[in-house]
N, C-alpha and C positions, 0 to 999 in steps of 0.2 A: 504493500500500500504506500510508504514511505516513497518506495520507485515511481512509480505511478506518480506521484506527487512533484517528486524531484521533475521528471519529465514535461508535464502538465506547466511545471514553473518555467522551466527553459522557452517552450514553444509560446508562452506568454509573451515572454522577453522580449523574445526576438519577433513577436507578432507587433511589438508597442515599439521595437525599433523600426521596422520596416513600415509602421506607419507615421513613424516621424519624418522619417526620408522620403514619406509620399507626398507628405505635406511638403517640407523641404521644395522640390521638386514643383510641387503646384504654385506653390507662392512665387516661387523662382517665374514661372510664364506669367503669373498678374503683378512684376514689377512693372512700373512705369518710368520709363524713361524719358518720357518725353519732356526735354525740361523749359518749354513753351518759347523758347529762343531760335528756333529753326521755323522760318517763314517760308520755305521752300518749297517743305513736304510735309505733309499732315501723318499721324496714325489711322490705319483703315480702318480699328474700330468702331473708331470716333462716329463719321459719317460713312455712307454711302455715295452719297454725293452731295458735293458743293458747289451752290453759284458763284461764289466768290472764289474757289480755287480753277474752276473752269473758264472763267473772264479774265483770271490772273492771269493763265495758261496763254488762252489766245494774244492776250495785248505783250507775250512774252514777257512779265514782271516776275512769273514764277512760275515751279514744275509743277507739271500738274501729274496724275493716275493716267495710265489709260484706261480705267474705266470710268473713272469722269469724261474723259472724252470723248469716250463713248457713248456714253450716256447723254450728253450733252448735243453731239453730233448728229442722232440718231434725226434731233429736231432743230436743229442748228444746221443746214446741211453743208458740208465743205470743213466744219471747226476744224476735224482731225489736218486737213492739209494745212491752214494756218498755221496753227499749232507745229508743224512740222518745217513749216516755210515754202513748202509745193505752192507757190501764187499762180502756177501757169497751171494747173490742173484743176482751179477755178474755173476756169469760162469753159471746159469741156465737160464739167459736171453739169454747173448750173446748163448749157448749151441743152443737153444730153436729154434730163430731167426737164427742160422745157419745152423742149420740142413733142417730146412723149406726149404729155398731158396735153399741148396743144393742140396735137392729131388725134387723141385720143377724145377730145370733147367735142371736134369737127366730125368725125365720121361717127358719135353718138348721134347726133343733130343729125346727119344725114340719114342717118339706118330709122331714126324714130319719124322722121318726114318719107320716105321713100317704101321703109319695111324691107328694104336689100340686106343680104344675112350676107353680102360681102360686107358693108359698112360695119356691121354688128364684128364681124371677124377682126375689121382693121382698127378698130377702136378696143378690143382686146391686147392685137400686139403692140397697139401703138403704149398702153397704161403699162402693161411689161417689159416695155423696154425702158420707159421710164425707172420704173422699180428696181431695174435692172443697173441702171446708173446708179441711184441711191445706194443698195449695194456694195457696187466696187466702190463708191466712195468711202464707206465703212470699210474693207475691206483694204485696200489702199493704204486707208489710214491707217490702220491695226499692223502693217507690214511696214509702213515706214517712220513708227516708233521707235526714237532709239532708247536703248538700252542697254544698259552693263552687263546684265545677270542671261543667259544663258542657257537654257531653256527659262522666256521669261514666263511665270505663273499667267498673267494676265494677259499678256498676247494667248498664250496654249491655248485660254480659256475664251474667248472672241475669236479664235479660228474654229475651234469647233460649234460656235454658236451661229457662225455666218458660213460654215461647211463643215457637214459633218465627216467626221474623220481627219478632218486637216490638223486639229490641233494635235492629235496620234504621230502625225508624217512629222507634223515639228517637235517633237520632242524624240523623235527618232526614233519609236517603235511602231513600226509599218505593220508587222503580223497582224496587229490588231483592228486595222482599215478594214479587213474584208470581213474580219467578224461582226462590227458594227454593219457598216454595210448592208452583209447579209439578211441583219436580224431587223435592220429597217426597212430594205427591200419586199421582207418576207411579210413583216408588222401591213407595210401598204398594200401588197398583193392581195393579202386578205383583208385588209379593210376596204377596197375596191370590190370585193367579189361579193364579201359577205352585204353591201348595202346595195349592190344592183339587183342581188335576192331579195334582199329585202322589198324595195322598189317594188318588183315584180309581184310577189304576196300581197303585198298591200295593194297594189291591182287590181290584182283578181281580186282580192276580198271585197272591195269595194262596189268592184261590176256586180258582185254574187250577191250582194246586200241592197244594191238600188232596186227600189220598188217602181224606177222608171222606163229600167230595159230590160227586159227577160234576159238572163243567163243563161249557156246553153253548153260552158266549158266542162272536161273533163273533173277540173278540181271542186272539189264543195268547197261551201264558204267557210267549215270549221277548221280544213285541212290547210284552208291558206292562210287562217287567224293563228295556225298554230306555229304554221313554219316562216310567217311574220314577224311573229315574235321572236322565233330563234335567231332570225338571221337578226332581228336586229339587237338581239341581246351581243351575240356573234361578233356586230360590228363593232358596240361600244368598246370589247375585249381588244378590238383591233387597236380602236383609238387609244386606248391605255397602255396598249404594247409597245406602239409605235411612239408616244411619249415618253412613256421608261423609257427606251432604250434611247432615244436622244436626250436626255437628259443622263443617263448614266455613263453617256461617252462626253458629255461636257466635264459631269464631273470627274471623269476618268483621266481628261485632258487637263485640270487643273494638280489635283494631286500629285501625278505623277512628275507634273514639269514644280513642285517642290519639292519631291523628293529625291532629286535629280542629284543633291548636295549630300543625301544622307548613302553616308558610307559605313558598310557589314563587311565586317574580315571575314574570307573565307574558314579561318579556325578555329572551326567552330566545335566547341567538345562539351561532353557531360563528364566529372568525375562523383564516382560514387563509394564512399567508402565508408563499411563500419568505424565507430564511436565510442570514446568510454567518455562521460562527461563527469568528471567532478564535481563534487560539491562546493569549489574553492572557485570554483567559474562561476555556477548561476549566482551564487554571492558576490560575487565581483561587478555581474548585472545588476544586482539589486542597490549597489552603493555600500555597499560594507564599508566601514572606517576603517578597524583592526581587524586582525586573525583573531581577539579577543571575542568579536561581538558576530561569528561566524559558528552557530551550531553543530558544523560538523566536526569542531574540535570538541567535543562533551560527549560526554557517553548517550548513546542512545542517540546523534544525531542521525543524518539523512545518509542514505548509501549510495556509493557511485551510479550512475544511469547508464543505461546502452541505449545507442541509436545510431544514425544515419549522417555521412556529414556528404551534399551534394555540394559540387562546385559547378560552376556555369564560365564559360571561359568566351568571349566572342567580340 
């Protein structure tokens, strides 16, 4: 029982050490450094985003994020080239994105006067190519951010958001392009399918239900309320899929371009060796003054303990 006891005291010990060193440890990531003298560059904590570090930025008085500039950009169109000094790749933005929407609202007008499904067509490409500038404008900018660091976190994480997979390609692990990819190709293939079924069901269910044209199809109308439902339960699962997985390669592209710094020795080992533990130890845990005020020197104290000593080596 003594044993038992002695042991019970050690894993104590060393449980109330290891959570001092956790603490240690946590307190260590919520120091604040910031000691409000650097006008420069903010803590990303702090905000998300700033007006005042984003107008800094452009009028070049100070650095800004690029996710403020992004952020900023998205509705500001051109900031990011400012920002960077590109002045001559203004007027082929703004050009690009003007011309779009201008064609784009000329052959609405003409398709909604005429009823020609060419007009309706060219006023579709014309609104996408606009979009399509806006875009590379983001895009552009995100690429010609400079920066020191190396896969940067915040580029990775804006490449994959404005093409998926590219934030993968820039951090240098390509394998993983085709698995995203895949799994979004696969996500849209079947959210394509599953809501033209759907479509389709709801159809017929609707022909099979009007009390103003006889019905006269092979399907009843419970068999297409049933596989109505399905497909569009079907599709919802699509949309969820195809969202996870782009959002898990964003965050995929983020992470990994900061752990880009964190270095693991390949030597990597366990040692595991039995243990005698003295009583002259866990008293030494517990703050013992003297050998005097140590019960294992009196008759009848605690008796040595066995156990396990692991080591971790890495």
């Amino acid at each position: 029982m003594r044993r038992l006891r002695h042991i019970l005291l050690v894993l104590i010990l060393l449980a109330a050490g290891t959570e001092a060193s956790a603490q240690f440890k946590e307190d260590a990531f919520h120091q604040n450094y910031d000691t409000g003298q650097d006008t420069t560059a903010q803590d990303t904590s702090k905000h998300l985003f700033s007006f005042k570090e984003y107008f800094g930025g452009l009028a070049h008085k100070r650095q800004a994020r690029i996710g403020t500039l992004f952020g900023g950009s998205t509705i500001i169109i051109g900031g990011m080239q400012i920002y960077n000094k590109d002045y001559w790749k203004l007027p082929i933005i703004y050009g690009g994105i003007g011309t779009g929407i201008g064609l784009g609202v000329y052959y609405g007008q003409r398709y909604k006067a005429t009823g020609d499904q060419k007009f309706r067509t060219g006023s579709i490409i014309a609104y996408s190519g606009a979009a399509l500038f806006w875009w590379a404008s983001l895009m552009d900018g995100t690429a010609s951010y400079k920066s020191s660091r190396k896969p940067h976190p915040g580029k990775s994480t804006l490449y994959s958001i404005l093409l998926p997979g590219l934030g993968q390609m820039y951090n240098g692990e390509y394998w993983k392009v085709p698995i995203y990819w895949g799994a979004l190709m696969g996500s849209t293939y079947f959210l394509v399918n599953n809501h033209t079924n759907y479509i389709r069901y709801k159809r017929i269910h609707n022909e099979a239900t009007s009390p103003d044209v006889p019905y006269t199809g092979p399907i009843s109308a419970e068999t297409a309320l049933y596989y109505r439902n399905v497909f569009r339960r079907y599709r919802d699962y699509s949309i969820v899929a195809l969202v996870g997985f782009y959002l898990l390669q964003v965050i995929d592209a983020n992470v990994f371009a900061y752990m880009q710094d964190f270095e693991l020795s390949d030597d990597l080992s366990v040692h595991i060796e039995p243990k005698i533990y003295s009583p002259l130890e866990a008293y030494a845990y517990s703050g013992a003054t003297s050998a005097v005020s140590v019960p294992a020197f009196s008759a009848g104290g605690p008796s040595p303990g066995v156990g396990l000593s692991i080591g971790l080596r890495f």
